[in-house]
N, C-alpha and C positions, 0 to 999 in steps of 0.2 A: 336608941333608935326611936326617934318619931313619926307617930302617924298624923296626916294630914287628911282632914274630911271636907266635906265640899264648901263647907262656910271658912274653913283655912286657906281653901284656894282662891276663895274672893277676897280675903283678906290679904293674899300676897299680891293681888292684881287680877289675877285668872278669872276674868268673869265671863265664861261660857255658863250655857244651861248645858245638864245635864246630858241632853241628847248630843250637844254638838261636843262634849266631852267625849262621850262615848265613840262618834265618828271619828275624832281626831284618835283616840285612842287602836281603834280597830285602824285606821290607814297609817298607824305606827309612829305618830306625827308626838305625841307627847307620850311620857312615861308609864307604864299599865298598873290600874290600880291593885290594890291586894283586897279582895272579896273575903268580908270578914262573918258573913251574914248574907241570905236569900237577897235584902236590899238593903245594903250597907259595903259602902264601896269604899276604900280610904288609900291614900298614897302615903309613900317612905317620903319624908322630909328632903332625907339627902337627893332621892332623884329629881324631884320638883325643883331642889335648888341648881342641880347640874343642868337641869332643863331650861332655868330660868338665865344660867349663865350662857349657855350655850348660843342660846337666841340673843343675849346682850351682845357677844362674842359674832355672832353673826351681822345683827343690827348694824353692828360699829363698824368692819369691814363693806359695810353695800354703801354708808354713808361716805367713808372716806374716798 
């Protein structure tokens, strides 16, 4: 299992700030991170990547 920090999720594309992470997160809209520390936020790899296919998967049905 990997975890993913917030410099991981600008590296896979996700460049939100933190704040509109955190909205997207509370309206249930991307994967919730796992609180490892007071301020220390990090995501499981594997949901970011279902999340990431999921929107490709999406993406590619509005196009076609």
């Amino acid at each position: 299992m990997k975890l993913l920090d917030y410099a991981s999720l600008e590296e896979r594309g996700i460049r939100y700030s933190k704040a509109h992470l955190w909205r997207l997160w509370t309206a249930g809209k991307i994967p919730r991170p796992v609180k490892l520390s007071a301020s220390r936020n990090v995501w499981l790899e594997s949901d970011v990547d279902a999340w990431i296919k999921s929107h490709l998967v999406e993406h590619s049905s509005v196009a076609a």
